[in-house]
PDB file of N, CA, C, O and CB in Angstrom:
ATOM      1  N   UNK A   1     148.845 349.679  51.559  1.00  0.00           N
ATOM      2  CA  UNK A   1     149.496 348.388  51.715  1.00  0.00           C
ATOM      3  C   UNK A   1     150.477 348.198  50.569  1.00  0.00           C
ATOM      4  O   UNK A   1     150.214 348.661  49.460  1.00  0.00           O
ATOM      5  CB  UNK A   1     148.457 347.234  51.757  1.00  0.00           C
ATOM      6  N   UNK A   2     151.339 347.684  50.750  1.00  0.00           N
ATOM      7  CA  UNK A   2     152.872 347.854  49.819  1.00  0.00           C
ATOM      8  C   UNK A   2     152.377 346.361  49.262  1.00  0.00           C
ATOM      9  O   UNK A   2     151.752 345.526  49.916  1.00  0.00           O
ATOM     10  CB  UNK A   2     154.875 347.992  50.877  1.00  0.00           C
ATOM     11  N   UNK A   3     152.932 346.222  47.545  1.00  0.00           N
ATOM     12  CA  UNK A   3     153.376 344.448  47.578  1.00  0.00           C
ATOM     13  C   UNK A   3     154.380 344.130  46.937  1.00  0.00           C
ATOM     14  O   UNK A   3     155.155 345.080  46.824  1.00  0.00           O
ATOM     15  CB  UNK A   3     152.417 343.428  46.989  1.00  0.00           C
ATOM     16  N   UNK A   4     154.800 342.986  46.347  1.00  0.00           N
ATOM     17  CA  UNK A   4     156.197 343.043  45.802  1.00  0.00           C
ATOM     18  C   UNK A   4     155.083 342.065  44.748  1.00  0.00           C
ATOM     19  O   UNK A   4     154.244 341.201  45.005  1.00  0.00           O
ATOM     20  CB  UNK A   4     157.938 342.393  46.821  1.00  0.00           C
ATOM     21  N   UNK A   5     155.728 342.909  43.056  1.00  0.00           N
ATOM     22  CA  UNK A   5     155.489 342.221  42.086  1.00  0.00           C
ATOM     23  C   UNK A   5     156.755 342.074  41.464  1.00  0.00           C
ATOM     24  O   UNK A   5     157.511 342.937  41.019  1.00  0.00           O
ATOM     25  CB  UNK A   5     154.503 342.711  41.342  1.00  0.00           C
ATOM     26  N   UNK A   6     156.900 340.403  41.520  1.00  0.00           N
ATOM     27  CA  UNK A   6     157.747 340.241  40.628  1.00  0.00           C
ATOM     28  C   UNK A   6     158.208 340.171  38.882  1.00  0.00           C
ATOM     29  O   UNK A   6     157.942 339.198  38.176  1.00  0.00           O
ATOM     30  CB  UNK A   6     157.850 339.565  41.056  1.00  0.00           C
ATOM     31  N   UNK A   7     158.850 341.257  38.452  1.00  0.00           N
ATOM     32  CA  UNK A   7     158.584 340.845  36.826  1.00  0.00           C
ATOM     33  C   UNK A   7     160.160 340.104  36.865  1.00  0.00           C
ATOM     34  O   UNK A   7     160.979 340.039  37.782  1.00  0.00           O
ATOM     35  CB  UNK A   7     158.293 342.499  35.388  1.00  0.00           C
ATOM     36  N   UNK A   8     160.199 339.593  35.479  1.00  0.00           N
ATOM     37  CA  UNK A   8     161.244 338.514  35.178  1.00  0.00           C
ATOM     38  C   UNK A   8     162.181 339.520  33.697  1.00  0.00           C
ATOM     39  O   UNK A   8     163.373 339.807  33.587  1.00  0.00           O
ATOM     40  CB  UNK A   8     160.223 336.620  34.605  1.00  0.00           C
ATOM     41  N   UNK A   9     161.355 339.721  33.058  1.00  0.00           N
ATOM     42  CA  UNK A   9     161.275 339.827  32.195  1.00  0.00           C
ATOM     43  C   UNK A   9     162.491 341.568  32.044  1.00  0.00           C
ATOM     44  O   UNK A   9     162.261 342.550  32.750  1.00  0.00           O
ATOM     45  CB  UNK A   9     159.705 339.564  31.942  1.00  0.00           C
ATOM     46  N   UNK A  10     164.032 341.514  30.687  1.00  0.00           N
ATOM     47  CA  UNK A  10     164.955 342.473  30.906  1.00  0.00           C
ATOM     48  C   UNK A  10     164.414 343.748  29.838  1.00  0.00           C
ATOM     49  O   UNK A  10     164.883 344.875  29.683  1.00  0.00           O
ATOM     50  CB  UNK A  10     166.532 341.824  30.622  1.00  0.00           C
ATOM     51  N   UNK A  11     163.301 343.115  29.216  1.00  0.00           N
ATOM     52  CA  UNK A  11     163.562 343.944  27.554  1.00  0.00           C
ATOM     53  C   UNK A  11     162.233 344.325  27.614  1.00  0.00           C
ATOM     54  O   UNK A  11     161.493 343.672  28.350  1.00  0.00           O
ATOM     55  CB  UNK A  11     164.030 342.931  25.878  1.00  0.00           C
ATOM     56  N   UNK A  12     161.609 345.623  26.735  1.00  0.00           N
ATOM     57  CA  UNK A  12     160.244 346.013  26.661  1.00  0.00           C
ATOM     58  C   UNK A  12     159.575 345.073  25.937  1.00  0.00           C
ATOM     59  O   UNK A  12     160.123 343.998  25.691  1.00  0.00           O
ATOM     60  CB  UNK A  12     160.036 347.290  26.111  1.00  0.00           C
ATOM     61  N   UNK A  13     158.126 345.392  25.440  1.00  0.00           N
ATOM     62  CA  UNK A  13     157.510 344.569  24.405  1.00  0.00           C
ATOM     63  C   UNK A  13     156.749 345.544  23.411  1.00  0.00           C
ATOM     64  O   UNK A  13     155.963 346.431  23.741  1.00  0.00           O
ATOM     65  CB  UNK A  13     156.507 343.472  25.068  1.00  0.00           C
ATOM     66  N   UNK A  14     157.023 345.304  22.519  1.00  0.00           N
ATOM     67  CA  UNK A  14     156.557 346.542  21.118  1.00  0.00           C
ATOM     68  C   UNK A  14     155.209 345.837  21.373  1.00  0.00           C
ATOM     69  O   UNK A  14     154.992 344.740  21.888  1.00  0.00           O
ATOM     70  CB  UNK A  14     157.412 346.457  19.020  1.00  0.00           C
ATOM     71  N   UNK A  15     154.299 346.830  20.839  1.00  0.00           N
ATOM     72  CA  UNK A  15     153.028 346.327  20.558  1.00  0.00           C
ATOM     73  C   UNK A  15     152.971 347.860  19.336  1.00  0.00           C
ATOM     74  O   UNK A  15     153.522 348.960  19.372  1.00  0.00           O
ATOM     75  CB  UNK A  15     151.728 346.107  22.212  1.00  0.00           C
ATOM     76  N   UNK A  16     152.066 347.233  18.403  1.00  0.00           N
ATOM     77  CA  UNK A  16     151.790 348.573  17.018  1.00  0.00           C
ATOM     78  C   UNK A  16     149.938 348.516  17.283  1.00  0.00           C
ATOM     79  O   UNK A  16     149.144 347.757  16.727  1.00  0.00           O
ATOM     80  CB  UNK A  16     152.473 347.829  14.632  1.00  0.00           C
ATOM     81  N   UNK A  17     149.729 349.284  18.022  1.00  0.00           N
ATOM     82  CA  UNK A  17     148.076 349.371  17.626  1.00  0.00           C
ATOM     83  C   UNK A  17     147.842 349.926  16.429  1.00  0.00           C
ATOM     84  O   UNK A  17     146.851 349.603  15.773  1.00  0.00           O
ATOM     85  CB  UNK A  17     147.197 350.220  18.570  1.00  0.00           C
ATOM     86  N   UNK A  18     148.614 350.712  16.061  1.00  0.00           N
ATOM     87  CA  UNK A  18     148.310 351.556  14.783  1.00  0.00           C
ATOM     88  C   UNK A  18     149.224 351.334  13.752  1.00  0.00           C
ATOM     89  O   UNK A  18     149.347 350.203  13.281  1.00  0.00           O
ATOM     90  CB  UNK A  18     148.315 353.020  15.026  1.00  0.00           C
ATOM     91  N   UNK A  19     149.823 352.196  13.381  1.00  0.00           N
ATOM     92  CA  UNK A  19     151.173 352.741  12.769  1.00  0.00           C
ATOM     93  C   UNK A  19     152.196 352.822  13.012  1.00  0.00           C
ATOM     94  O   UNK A  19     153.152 352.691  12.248  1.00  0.00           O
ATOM     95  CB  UNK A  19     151.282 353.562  12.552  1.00  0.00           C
ATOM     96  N   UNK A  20     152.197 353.081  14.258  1.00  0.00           N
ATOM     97  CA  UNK A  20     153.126 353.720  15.084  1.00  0.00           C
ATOM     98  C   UNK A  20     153.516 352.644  16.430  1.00  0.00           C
ATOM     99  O   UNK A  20     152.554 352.386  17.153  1.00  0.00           O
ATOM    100  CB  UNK A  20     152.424 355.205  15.554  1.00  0.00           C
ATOM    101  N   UNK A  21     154.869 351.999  16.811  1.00  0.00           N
ATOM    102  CA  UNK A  21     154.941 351.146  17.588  1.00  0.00           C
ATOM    103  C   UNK A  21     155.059 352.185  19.188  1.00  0.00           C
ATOM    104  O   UNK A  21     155.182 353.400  19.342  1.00  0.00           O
ATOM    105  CB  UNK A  21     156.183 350.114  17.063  1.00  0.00           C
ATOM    106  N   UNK A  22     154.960 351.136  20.095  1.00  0.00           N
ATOM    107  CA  UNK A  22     155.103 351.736  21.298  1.00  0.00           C
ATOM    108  C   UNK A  22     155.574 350.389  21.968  1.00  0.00           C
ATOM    109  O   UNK A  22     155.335 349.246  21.576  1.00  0.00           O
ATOM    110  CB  UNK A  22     153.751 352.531  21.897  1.00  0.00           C
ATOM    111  N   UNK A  23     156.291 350.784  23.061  1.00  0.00           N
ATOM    112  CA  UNK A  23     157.159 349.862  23.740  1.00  0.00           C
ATOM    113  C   UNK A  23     156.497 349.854  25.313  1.00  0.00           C
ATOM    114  O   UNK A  23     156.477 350.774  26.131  1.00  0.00           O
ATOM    115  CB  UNK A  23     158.852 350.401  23.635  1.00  0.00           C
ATOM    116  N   UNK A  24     156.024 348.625  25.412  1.00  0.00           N
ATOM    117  CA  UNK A  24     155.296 348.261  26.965  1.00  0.00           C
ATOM    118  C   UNK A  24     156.582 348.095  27.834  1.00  0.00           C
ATOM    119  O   UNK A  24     157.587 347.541  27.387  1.00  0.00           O
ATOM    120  CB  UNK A  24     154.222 346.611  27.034  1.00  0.00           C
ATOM    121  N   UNK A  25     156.485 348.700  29.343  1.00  0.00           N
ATOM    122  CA  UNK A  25     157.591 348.046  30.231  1.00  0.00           C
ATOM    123  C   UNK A  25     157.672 346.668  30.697  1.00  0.00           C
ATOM    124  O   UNK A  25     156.654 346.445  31.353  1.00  0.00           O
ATOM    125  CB  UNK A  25     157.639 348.679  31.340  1.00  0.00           C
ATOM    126  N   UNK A  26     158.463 345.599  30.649  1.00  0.00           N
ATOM    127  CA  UNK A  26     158.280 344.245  31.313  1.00  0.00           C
ATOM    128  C   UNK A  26     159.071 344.788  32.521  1.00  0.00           C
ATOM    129  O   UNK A  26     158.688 344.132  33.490  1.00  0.00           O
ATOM    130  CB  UNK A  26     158.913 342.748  30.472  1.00  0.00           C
ATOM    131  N   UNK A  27     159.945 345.635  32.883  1.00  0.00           N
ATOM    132  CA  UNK A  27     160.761 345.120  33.903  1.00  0.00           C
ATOM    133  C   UNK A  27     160.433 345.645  35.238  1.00  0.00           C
ATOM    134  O   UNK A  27     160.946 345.151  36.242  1.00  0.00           O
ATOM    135  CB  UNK A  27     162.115 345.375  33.609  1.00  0.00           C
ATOM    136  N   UNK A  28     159.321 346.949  35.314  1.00  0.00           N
ATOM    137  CA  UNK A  28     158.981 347.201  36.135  1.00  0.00           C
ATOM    138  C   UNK A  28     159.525 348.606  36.544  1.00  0.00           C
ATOM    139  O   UNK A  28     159.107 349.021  37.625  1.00  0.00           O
ATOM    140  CB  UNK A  28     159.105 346.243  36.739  1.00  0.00           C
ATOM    141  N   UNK A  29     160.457 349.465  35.801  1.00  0.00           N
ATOM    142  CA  UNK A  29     161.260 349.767  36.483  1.00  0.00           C
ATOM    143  C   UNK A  29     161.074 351.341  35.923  1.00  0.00           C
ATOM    144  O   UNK A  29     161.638 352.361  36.321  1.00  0.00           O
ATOM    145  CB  UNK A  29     162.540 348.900  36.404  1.00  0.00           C
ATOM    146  N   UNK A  30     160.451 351.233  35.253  1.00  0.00           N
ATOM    147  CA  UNK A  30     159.961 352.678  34.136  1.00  0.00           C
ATOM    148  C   UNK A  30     159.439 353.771  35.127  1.00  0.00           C
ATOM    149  O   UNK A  30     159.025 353.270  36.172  1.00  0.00           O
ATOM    150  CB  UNK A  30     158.419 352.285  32.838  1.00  0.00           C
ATOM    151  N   UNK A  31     159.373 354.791  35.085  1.00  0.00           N
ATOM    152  CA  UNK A  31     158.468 355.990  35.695  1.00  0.00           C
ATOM    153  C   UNK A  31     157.822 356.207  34.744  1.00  0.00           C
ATOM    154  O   UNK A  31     157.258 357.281  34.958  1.00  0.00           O
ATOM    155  CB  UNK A  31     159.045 357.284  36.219  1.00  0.00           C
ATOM    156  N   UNK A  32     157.459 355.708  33.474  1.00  0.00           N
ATOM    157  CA  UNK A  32     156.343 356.058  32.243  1.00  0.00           C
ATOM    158  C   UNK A  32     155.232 354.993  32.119  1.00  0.00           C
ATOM    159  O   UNK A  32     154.537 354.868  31.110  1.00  0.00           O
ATOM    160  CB  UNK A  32     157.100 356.117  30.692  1.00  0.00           C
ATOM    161  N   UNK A  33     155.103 354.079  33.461  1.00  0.00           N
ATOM    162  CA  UNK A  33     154.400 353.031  33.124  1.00  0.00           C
ATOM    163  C   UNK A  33     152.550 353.062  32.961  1.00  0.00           C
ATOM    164  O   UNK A  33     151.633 353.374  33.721  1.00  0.00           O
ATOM    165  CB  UNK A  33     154.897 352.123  34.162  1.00  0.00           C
ATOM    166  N   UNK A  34     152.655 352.478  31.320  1.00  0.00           N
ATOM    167  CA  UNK A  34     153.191 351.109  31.354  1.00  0.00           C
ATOM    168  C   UNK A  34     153.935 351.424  30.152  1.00  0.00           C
ATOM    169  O   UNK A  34     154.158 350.433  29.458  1.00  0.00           O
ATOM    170  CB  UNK A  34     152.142 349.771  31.332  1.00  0.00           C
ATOM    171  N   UNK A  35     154.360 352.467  29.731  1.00  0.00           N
ATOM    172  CA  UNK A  35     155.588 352.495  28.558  1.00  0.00           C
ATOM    173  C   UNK A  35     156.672 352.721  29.041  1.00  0.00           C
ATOM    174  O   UNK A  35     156.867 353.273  30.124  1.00  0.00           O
ATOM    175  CB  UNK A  35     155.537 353.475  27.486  1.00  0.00           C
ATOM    176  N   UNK A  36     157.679 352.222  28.110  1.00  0.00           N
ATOM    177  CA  UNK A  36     159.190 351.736  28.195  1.00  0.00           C
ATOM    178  C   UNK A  36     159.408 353.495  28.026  1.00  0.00           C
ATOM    179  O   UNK A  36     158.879 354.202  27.168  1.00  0.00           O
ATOM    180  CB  UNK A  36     159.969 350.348  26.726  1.00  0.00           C
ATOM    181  N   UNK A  37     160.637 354.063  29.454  1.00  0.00           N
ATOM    182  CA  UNK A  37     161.607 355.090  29.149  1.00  0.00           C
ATOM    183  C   UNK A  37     162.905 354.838  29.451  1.00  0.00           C
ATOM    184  O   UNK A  37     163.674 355.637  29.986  1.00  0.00           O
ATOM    185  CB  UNK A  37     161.321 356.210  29.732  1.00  0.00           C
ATOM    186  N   UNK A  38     163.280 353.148  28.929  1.00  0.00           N
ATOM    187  CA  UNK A  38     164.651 353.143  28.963  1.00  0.00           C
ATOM    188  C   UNK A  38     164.968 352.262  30.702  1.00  0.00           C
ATOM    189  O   UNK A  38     165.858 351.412  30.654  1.00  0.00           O
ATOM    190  CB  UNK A  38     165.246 354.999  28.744  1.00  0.00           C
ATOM    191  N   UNK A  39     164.588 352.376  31.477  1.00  0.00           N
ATOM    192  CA  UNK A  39     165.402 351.972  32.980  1.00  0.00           C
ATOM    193  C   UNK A  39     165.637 350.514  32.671  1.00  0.00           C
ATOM    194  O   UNK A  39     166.505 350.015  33.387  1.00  0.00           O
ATOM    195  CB  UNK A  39     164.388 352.178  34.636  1.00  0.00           C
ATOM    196  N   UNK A  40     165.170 349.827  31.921  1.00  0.00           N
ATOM    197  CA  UNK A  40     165.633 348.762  31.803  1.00  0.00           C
ATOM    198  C   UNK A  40     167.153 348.377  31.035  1.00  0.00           C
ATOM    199  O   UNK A  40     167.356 347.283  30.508  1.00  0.00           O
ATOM    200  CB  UNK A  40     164.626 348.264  31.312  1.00  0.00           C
ATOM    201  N   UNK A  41     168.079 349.397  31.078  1.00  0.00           N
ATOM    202  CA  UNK A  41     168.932 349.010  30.682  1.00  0.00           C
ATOM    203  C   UNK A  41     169.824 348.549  32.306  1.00  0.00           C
ATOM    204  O   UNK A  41     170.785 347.872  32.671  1.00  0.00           O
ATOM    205  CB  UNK A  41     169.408 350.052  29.606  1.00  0.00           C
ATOM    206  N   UNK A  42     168.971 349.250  32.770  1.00  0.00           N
ATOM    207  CA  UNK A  42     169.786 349.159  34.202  1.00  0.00           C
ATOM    208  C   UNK A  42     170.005 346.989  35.069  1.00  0.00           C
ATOM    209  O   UNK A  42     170.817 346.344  35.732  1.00  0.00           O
ATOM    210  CB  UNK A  42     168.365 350.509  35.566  1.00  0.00           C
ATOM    211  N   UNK A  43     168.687 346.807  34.417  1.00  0.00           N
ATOM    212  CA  UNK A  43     168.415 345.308  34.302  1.00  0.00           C
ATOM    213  C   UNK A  43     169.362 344.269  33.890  1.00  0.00           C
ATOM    214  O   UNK A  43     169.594 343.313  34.631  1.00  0.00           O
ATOM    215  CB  UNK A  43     167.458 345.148  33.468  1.00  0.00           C
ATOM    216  N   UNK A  44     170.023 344.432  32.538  1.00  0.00           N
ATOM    217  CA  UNK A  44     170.633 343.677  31.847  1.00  0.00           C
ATOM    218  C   UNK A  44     171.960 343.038  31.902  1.00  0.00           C
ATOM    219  O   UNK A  44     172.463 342.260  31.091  1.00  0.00           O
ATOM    220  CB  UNK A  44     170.544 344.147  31.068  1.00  0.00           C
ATOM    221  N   UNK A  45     172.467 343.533  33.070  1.00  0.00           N
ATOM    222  CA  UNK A  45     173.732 342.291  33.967  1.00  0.00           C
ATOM    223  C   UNK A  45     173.405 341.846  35.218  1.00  0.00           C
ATOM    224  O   UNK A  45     174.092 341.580  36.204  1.00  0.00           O
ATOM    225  CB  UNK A  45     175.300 342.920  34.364  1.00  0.00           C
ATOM    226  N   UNK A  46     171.904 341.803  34.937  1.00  0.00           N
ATOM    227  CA  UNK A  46     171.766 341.096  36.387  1.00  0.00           C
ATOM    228  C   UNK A  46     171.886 339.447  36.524  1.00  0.00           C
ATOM    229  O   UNK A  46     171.064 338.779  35.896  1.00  0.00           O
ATOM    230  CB  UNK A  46     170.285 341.474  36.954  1.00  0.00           C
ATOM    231  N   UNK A  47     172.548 339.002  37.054  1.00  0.00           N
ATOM    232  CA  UNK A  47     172.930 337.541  37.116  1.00  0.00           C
ATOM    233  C   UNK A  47     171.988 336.314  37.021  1.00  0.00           C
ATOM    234  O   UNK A  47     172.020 335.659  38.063  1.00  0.00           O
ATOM    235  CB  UNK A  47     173.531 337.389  38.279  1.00  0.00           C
ATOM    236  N   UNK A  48     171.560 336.056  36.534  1.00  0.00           N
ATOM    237  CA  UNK A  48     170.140 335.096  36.890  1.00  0.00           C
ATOM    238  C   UNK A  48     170.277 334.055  38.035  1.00  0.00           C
ATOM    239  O   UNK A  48     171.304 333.631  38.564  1.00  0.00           O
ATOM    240  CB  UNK A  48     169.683 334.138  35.535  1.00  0.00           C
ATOM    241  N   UNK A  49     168.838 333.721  38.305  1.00  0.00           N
ATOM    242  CA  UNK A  49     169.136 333.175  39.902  1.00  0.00           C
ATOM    243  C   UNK A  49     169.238 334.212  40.987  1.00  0.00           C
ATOM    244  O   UNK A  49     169.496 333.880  42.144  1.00  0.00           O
ATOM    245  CB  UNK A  49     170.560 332.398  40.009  1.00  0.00           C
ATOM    246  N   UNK A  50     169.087 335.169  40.716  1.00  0.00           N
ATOM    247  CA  UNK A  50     169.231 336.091  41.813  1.00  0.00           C
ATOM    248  C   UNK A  50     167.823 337.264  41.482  1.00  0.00           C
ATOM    249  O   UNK A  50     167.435 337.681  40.391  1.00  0.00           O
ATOM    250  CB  UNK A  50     171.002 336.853  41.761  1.00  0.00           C
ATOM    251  N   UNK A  51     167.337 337.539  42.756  1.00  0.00           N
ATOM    252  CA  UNK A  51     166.331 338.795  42.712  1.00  0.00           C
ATOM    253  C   UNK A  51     167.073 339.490  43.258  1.00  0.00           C
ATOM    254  O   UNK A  51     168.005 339.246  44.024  1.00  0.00           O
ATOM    255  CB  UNK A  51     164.940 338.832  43.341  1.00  0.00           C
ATOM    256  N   UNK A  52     166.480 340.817  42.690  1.00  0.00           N
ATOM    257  CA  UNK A  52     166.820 342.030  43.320  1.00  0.00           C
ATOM    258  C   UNK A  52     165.742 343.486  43.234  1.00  0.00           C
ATOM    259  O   UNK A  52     164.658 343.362  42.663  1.00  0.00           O
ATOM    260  CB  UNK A  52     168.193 342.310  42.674  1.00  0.00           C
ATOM    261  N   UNK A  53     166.089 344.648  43.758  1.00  0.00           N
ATOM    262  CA  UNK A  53     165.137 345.611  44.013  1.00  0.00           C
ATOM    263  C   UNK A  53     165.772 347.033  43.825  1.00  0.00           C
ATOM    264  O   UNK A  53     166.786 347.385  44.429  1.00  0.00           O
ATOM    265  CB  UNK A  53     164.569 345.398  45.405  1.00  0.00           C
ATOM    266  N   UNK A  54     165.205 347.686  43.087  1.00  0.00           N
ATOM    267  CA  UNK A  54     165.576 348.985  42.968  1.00  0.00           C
ATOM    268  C   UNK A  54     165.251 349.972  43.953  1.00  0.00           C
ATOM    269  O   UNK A  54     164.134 349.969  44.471  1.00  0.00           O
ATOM    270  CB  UNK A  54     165.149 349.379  41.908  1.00  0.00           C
ATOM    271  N   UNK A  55     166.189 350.880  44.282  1.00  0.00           N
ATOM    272  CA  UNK A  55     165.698 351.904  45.390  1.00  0.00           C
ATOM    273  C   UNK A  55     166.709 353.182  44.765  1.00  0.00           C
ATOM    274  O   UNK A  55     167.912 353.132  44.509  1.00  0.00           O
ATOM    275  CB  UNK A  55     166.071 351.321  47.325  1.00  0.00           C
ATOM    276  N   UNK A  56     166.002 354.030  44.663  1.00  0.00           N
ATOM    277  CA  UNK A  56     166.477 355.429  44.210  1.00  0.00           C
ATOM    278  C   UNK A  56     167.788 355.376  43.690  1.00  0.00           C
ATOM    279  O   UNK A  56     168.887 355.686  44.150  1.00  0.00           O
ATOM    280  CB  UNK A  56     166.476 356.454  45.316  1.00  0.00           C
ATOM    281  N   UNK A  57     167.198 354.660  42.058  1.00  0.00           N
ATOM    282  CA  UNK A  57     168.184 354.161  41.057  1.00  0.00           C
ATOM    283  C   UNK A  57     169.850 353.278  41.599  1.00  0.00           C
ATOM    284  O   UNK A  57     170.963 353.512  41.129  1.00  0.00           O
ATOM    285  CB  UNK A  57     168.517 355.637  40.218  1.00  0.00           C
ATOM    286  N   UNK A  58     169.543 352.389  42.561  1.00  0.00           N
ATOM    287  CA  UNK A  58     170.365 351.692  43.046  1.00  0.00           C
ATOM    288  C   UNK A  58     169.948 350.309  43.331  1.00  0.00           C
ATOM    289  O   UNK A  58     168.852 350.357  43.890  1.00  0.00           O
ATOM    290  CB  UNK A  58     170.782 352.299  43.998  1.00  0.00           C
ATOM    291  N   UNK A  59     170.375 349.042  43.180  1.00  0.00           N
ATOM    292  CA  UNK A  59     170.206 347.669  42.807  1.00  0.00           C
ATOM    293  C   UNK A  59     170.528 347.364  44.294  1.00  0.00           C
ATOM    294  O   UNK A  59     171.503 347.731  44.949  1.00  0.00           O
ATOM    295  CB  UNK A  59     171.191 346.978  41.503  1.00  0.00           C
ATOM    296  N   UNK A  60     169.434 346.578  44.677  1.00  0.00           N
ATOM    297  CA  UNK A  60     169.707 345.809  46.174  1.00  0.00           C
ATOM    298  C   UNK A  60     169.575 344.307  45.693  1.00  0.00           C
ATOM    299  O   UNK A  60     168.549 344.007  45.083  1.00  0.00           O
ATOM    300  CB  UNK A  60     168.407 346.222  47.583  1.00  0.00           C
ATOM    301  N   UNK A  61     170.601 343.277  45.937  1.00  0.00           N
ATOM    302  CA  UNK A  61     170.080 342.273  45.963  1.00  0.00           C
ATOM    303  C   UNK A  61     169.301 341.503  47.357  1.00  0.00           C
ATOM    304  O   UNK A  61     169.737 341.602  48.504  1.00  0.00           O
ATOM    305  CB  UNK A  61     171.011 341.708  45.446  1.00  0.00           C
ATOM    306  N   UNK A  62     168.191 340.809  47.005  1.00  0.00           N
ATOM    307  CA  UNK A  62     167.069 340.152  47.883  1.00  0.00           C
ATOM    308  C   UNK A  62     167.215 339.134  48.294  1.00  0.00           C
ATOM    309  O   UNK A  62     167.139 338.428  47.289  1.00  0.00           O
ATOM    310  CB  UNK A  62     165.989 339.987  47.439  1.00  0.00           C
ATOM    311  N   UNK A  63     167.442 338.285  49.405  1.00  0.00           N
ATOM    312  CA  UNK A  63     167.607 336.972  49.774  1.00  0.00           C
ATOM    313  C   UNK A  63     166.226 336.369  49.941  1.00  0.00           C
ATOM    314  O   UNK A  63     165.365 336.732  50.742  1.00  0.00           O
ATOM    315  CB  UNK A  63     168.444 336.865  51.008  1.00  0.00           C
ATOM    316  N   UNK A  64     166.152 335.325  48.995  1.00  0.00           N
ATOM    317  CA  UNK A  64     165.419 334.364  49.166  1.00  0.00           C
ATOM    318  C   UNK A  64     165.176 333.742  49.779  1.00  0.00           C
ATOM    319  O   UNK A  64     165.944 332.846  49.430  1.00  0.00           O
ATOM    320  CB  UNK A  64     165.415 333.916  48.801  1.00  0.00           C
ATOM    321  N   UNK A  65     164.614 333.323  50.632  1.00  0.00           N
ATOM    322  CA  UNK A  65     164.159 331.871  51.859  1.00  0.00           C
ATOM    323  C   UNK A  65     163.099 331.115  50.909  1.00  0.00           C
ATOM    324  O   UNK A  65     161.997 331.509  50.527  1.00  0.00           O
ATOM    325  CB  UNK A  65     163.129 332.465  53.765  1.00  0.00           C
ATOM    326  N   UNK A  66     163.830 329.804  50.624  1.00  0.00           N
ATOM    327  CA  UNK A  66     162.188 328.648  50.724  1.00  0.00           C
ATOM    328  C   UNK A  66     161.470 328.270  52.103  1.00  0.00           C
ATOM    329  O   UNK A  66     161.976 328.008  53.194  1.00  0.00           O
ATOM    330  CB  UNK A  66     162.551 326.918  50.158  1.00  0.00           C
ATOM    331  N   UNK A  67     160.383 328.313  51.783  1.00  0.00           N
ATOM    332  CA  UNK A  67     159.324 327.850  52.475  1.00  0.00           C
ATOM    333  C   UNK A  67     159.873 326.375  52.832  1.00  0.00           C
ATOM    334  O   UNK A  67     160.247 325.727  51.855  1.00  0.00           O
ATOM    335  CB  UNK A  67     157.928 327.942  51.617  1.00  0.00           C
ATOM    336  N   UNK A  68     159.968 325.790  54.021  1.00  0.00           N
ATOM    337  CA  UNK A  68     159.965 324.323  53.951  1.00  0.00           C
ATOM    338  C   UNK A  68     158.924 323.788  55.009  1.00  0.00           C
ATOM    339  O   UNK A  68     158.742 322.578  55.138  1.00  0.00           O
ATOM    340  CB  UNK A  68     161.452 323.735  54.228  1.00  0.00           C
TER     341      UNK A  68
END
């Protein structure tokens, strides 16, 4: 069963358990997850107000419907 998680979030998040920092993915978009290898640069002109979806390193934007 497929689902759609939405992250929000353009930038990793350092966390140092040790010595040594390591970078968590927020954006979802990593093939190292849950560490950051960079795809989130691909994130960072995305317009806000708008979702969108990656498909074999290509940006789809998603139309929203509210519920009414």
């Amino acid at each position: 069963m497929a689902r759609i998680v939405v992250k929000t979030e353009k930038l990793p998040q350092e966390v140092k358990p040790g010595d040594k920092s390591v970078w968590i993915c927020k954006c979802g978009l990593s093939a190292t997850q849950p560490f950051c290898n960079g795809s989130h640069m691909k994130t960072l002109d995305e317009p806000e107000g708008k979702m969108f979806r990656y498909e074999n390193g290509k940006r789809i934007e998603v139309e929203v419907k509210d519920k009414q």
